[in-house]
C-alpha positions as CSV (number, residue, x, y, z in Angstrom):
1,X,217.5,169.0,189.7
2,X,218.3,165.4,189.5
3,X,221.0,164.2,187.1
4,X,221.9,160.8,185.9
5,X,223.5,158.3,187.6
6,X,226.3,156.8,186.2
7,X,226.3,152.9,187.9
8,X,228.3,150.7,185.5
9,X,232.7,151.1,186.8
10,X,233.1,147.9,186.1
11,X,233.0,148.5,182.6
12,X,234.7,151.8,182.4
13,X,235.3,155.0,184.6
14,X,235.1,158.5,184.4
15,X,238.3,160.1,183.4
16,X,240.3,161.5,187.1
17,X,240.4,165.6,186.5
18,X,243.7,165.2,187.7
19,X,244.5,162.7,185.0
20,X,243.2,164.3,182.2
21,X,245.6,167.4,183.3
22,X,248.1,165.1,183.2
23,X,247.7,164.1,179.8
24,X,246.6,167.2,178.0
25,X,250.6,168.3,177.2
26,X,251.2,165.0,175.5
27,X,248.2,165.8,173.4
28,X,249.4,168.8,172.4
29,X,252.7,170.6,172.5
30,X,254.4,167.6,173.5
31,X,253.6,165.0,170.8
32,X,257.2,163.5,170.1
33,X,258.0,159.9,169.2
34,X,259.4,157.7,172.7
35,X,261.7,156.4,170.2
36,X,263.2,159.3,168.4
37,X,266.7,160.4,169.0
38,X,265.8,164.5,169.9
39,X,264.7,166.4,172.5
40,X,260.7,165.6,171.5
41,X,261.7,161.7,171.7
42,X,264.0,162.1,174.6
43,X,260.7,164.0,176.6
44,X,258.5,161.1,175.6
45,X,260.6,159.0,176.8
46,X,261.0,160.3,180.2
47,X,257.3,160.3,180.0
48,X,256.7,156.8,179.6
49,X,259.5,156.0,181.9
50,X,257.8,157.7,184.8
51,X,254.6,156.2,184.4
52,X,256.5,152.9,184.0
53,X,257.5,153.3,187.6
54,X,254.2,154.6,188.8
55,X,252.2,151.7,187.5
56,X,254.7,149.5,189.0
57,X,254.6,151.2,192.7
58,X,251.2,151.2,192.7
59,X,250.9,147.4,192.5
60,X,254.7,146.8,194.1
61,X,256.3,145.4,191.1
62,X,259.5,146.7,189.6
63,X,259.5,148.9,186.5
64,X,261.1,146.6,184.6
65,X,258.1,143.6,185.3
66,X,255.8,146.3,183.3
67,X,254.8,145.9,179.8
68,X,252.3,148.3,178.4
69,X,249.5,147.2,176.3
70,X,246.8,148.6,174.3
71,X,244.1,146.9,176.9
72,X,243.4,144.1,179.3
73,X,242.4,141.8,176.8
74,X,245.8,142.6,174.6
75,X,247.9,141.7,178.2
76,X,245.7,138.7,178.6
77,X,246.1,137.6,175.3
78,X,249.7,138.0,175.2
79,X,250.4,136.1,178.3
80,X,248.3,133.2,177.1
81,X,249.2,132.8,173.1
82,X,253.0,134.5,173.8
83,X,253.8,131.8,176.8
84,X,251.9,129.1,174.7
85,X,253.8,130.0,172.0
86,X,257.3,129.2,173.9
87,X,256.4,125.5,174.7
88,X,255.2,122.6,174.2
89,X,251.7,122.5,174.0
90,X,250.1,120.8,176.6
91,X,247.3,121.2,179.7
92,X,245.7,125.0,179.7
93,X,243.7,125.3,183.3
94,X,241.6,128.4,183.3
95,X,238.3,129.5,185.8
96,X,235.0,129.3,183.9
97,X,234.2,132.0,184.9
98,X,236.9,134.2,183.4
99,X,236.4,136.9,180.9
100,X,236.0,136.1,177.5
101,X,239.5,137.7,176.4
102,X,241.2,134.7,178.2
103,X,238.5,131.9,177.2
104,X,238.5,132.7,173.5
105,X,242.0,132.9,173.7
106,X,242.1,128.9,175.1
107,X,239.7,128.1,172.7
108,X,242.0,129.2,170.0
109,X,245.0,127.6,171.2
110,X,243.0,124.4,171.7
111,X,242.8,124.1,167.7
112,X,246.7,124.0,168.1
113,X,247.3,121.0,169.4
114,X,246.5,122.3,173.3
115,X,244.2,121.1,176.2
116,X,241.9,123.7,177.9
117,X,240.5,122.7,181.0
118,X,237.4,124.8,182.1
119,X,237.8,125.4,186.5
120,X,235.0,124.3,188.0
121,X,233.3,126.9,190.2
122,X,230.6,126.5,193.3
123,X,227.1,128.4,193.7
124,X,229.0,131.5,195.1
125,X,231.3,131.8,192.1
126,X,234.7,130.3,194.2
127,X,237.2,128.0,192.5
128,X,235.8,124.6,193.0
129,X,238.8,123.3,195.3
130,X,238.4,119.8,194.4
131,X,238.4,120.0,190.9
132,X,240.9,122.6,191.1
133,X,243.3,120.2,193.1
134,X,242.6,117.4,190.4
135,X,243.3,119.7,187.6
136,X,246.9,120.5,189.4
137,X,247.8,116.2,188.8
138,X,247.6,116.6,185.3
139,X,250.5,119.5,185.6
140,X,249.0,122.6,183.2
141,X,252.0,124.8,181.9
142,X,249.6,127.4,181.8
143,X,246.6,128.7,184.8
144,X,244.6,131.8,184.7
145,X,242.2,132.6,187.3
146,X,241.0,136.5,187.2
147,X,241.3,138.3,190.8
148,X,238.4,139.4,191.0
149,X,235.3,138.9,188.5
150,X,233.9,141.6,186.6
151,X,230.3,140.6,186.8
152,X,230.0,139.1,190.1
153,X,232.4,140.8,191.9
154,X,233.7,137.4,193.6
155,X,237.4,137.5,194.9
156,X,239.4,134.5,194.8
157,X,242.5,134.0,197.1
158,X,244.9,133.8,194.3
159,X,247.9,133.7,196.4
160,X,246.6,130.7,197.7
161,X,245.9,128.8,194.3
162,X,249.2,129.8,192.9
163,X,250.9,128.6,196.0
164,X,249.2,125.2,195.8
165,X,250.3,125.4,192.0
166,X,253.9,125.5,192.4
167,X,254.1,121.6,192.5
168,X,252.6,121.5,189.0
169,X,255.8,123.6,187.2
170,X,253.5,125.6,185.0
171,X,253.2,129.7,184.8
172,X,250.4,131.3,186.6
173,X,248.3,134.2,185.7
174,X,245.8,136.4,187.3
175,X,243.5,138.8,185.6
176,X,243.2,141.7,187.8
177,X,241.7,144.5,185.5
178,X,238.3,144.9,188.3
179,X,241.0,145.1,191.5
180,X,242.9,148.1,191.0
181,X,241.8,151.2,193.0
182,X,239.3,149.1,194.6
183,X,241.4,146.4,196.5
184,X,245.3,146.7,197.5
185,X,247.7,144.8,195.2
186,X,250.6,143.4,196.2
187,X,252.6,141.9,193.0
188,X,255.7,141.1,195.1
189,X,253.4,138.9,197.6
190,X,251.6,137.3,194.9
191,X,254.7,136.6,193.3
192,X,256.7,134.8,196.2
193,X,253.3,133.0,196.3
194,X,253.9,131.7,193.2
195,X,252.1,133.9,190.2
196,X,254.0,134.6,187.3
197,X,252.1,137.2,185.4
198,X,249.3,140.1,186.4
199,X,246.9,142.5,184.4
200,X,246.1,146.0,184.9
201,X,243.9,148.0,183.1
202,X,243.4,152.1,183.1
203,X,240.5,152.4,182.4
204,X,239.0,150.5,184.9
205,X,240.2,153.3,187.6
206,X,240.1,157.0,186.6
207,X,242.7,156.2,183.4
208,X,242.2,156.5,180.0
209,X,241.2,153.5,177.6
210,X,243.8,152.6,175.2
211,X,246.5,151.9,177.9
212,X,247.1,148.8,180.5
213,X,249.7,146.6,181.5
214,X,250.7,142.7,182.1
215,X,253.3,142.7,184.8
216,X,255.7,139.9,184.6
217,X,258.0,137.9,186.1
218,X,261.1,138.1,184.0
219,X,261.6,134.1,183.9
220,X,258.4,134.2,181.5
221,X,259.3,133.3,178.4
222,X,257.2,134.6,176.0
223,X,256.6,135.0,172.1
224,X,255.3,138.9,171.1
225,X,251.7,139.1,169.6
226,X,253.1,142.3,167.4
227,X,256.8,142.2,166.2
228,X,258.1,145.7,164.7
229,X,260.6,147.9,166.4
230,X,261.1,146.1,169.6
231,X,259.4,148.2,172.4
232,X,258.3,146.8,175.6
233,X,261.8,144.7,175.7
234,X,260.7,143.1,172.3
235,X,257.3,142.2,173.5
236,X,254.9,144.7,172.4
237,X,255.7,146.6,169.1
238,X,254.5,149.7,168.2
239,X,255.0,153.3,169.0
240,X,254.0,153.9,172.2
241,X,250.5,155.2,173.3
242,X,252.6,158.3,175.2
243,X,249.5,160.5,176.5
244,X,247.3,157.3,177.2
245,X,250.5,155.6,179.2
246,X,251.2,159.3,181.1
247,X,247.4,159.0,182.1
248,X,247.8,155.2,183.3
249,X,250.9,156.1,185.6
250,X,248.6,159.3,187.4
251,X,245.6,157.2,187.5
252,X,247.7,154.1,189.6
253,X,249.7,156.1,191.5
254,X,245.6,158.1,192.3
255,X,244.2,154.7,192.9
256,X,246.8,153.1,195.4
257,X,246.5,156.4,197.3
258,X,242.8,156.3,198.1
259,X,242.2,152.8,197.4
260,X,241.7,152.1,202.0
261,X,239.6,155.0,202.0
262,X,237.5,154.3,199.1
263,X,236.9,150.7,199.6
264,X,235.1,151.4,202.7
265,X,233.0,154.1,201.4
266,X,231.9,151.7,198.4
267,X,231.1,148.6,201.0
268,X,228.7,150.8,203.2
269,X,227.3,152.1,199.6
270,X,226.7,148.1,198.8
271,X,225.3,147.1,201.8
272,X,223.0,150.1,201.6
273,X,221.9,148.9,197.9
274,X,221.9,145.3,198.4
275,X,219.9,145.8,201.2
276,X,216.8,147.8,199.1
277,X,217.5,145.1,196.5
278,X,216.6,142.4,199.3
279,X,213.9,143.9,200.6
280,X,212.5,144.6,196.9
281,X,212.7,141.0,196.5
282,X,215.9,140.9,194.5
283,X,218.0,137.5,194.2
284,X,221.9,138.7,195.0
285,X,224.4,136.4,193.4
286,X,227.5,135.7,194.6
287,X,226.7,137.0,198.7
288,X,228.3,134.2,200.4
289,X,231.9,134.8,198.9
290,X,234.5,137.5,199.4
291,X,233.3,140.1,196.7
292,X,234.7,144.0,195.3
293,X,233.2,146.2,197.7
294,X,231.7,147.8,194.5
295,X,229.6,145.3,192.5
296,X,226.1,144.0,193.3
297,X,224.9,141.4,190.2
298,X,221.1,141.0,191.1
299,X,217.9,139.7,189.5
300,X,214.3,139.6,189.8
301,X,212.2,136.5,189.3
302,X,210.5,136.5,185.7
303,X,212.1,140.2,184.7
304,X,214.4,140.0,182.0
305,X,217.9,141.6,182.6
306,X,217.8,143.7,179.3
307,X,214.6,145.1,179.6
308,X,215.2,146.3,182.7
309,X,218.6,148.2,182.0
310,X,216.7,149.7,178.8
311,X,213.8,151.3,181.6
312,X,216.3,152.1,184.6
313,X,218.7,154.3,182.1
314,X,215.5,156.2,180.7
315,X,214.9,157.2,184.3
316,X,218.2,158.2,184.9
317,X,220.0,155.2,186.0
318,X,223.3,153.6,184.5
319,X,223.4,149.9,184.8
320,X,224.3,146.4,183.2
321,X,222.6,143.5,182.2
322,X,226.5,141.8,182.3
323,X,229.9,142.6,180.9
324,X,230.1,145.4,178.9
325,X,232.2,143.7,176.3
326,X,229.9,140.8,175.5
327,X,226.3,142.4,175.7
328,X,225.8,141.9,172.0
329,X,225.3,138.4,173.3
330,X,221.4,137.3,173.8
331,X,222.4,134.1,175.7
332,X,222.5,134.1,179.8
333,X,225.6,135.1,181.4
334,X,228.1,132.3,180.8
335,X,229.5,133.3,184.7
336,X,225.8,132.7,186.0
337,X,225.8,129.1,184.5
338,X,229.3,128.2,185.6
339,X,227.3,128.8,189.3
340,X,224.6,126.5,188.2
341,X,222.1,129.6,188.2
342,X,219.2,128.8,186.5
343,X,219.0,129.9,182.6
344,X,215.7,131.7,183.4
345,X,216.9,133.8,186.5
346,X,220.4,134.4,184.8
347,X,218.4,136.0,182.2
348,X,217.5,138.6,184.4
349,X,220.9,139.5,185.7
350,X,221.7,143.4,186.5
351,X,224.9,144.6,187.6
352,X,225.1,147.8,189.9
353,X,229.2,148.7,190.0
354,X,229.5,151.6,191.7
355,X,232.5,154.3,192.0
356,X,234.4,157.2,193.6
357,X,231.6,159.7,192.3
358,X,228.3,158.2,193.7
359,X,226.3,158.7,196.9
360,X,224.3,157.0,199.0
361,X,221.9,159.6,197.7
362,X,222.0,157.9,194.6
363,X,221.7,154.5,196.3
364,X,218.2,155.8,197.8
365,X,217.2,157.5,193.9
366,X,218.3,154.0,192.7
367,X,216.2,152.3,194.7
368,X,213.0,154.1,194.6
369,X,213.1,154.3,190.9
370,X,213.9,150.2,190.4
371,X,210.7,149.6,192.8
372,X,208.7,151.6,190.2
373,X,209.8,150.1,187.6
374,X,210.1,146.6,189.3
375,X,206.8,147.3,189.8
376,X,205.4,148.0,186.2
377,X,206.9,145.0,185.0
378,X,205.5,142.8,187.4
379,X,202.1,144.2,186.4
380,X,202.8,144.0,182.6
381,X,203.8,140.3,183.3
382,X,200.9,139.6,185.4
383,X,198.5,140.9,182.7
384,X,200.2,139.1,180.3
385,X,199.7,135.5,182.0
């Protein structure tokens, strides 16, 4: 009997079996405060402490660097409005094609007397060198380029555009919610390298949602989004999130474990899908640069991306027609136009992100029921002209 076919990681994954055992104590008998004095509060504690250290090993950071946080976009946030919030204002340099929980945030501080400079990016999705070496003479206190994108899949070499920002003086951030489980992360190298802060979400492998982390160097200065009782070393207030943190900690140390063996599986699955996508006469974004081994972002010429996703999940298929977190918006995806794609293709846009639980069965299922449907639409559109 076929069953659906979830497609869609990059915007959240199942919960790990193993993580949900982890949990389940911490949402029952063990429901104490972290920050009460007893034996309830003392367990807690312990609890939060553990998974301090295994979100840390997973990425090699020390405990201490990690800050728990509510989500990515909280940790984004309070890297750019905290650190903004301890200087001057000044330059802000960020990709334009990051997510829009670090854009929105420039745009705010912009109405505070800061400059946000948009990164230019080529066709592929890549930093734009040049204009990224230009935007290093004007000396931003504050860069964030994401690891890895969460519609494209593009990787950029972020150790190589913090090093080449160390001359500027200003603090460096990377966004790297889409790398964890699916790409080693090395926070020590990327630090020596010259980036300053780093975001982790659970969610985004096997964890629960309500729980992620911005590591950071301790020479960050920053201001706390939420003041209250002081946790997270003053800069993240409130009582702690205990079984959603227990279930990060299981889920990193799960996703640094099988990340080798799992990033191969995922890049034959991608080359399997992208290519039937080819062959089905698909445009593939994004193929010429270094990309997740799990995220295809497609389209078909005069198909429009939501329509699509509508028909595909009535046949069984999970997908996206972009970022999970934005598809209230009607307009193109604001990634696809950074790459100079066309408003009319980027309309059509469909993101495959595939993970641990699917099969190159699937990929086949996938394939023969988008050639179907693929079909029909052409047909419709055909009549309709």
């Amino acid at each position: 009997m076929f069953r659906p076919a979830y497609l869609d990681h990059n915007a959240t994954t199942p919960l790990d079996p193993a993580v949900l055992t982890a949990m389940l104590p911490w949402l029952e008998s063990q429901f104490g405060n972290a920050s009460s004095r007893h034996e309830f509060g003392r367990a807690a504690r312990r609890a939060v402490d553990e998974a301090r250290q295994q979100v840390a090993a997973a990425v090699n950071a020390h405990p201490t660097e990690i800050v728990f946080t509510s989500g990515g976009s909280e940790a984004n946030n309070l890297f750019l409005k905290g650190a903004a919030a301890s200087l001057k204002p000044g330059l802000i340099a960020v990709g334009a094609t990051e997510h829009p929980c670090i854009l929105k945030p420039a745009a705010q501080l912009a109405g505070q007397g800061w400059q946000v400079r948009h990164l230019a990016v080529d066709g592929a999705g890549r930093l734009d060198l040049a204009d990224y070496t230009e935007a290093l003479l004007a000396k931003p206190k504050l860069i964030s380029v994401m690891t890895a994108n969460n519609e494209t899949g593009v990787v950029q070499d972020v150790a190589a555009l913090a090093s080449a920002a160390k001359a500027a003086g200003g603090w460096f951030h990377t966004d790297a919610v889409q790398v964890l489980g699916k790409l080693p992360i090395d926070f020590r190298v990327l630090n020596a390298s010259g980036v300053h802060a780093m975001t982790l979400s659970a969610h985004k492998a096997g964890g629960p949602k309500g729980a992620a982390a911005l590591v950071l160097d301790k020479r960050v200065e920053l201001q706390p989004l939420i003041a209250g009782g002081g946790h997270e070393r003053g800069l993240r207030s409130g009582t702690e999130n205990v079984p959603a943190i227990v279930g990060f900690g299981i889920a990193a140390e799960l996703a640094a474990q099988r990340v080798a063996e799992l990033s191969l599986r995922l890049r034959a699955m991608q080359v399997k899908l992208e290519s039937g996508l080819v062959a089905l006469g698909a445009r593939v974004f994004a193929t010429e640069a270094s990309r997740l081994p799990n995220t295809s972002y497609f389209a078909f010429p005069d198909i429009d991306g939501e329509t699509l996703v509508g028909k595909l999940d009535r046949e069984g298929f999970a997908v996206a027609s972009g970022a999970a977190c934005s598809s209230a918006n009607p307009e193109p995806s604001h990634v696809l136009r950074a790459m100079g794609v066309a408003p009319e293709i980027a309309r059509g846009a469909v993101r495959v992100s595939l993970g641990a639980g699917n099969t190159e069965t699937e990929i086949d299922q996938f394939i023969n029921a988008l050639q179907l449907t693929v079909g029909r639409l052409q047909g419709l559109t055909a009549i309709a002209v």
